[in-house]
FIFILUM-906077 format. One line per 10 residues: number of its first residue (from 1); their letters; for each residue x, y negated, z negated of C-alpha. Coordinates in steps of 0.2 Angstrom, whole numbers. Each point is the difference from the previous one (the first is absolute). Example, Ala and Ser with C-alpha at 12.3 -4.5 7.8 and 13.67 -1.06 7.14 Angstrom:
1) as) 62:22:-39 ~ 6:-17:3
% end
This chain:
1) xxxxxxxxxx) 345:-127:92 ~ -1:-18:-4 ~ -15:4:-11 ~ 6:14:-8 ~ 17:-10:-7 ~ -10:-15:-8 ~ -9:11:-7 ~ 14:11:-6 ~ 11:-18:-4 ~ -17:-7:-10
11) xxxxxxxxxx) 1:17:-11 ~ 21:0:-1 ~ 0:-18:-3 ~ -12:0:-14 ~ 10:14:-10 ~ 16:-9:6 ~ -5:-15:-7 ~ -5:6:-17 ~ 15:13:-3 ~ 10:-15:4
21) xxxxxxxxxx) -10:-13:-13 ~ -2:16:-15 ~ 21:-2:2 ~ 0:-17:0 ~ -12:-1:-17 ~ 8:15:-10 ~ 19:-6:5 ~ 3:-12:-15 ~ 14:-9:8 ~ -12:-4:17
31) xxxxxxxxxx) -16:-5:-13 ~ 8:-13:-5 ~ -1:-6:18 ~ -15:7:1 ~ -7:-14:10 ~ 13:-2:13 ~ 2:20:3 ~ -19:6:-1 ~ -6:-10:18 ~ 19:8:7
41) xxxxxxxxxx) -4:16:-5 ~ -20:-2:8 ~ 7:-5:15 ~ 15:10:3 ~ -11:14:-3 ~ -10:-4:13 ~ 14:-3:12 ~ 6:16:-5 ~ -15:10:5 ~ 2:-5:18
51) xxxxxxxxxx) 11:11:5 ~ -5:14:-12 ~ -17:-2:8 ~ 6:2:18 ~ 11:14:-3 ~ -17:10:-9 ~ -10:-4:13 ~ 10:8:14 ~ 4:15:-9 ~ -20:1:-3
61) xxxxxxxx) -4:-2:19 ~ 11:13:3 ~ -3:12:-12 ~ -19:-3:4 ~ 4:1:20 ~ -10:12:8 ~ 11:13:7 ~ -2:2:20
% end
């Protein structure tokens, strides 16, 4: 499972991440800032991910489970 959420947390985090920075670039009143906010917004989508990740991974272990 360990594989299966990095994995899952490397594809979350990137979209995260850039969802998070597009706000930060089209908000005027956070471009200004732009500088300060950007490496917030890269990282807390990352941190984000995590548990996003882990909650996909176990619902796709266990709708792939085989059935016994």
């Amino acid at each position: 499972m360990l594989r299966l959420t990095i994995l899952m947390w490397i594809l979350a985090g990137t979209v995260l991440a850039g969802c998070l920075v597009t706000v930060v670039v089209t908000v005027p009143s956070l471009y200004d800032a732009g500088m300060k906010y950007i490496p917030i917004a890269g990282v807390g989508g990352y941190l984000l991910a995590i548990p996003l990740a882990w909650i996909l991974a176990r619902k796709i272990l266990e709708a792939t489970r085989p059935v016994a």
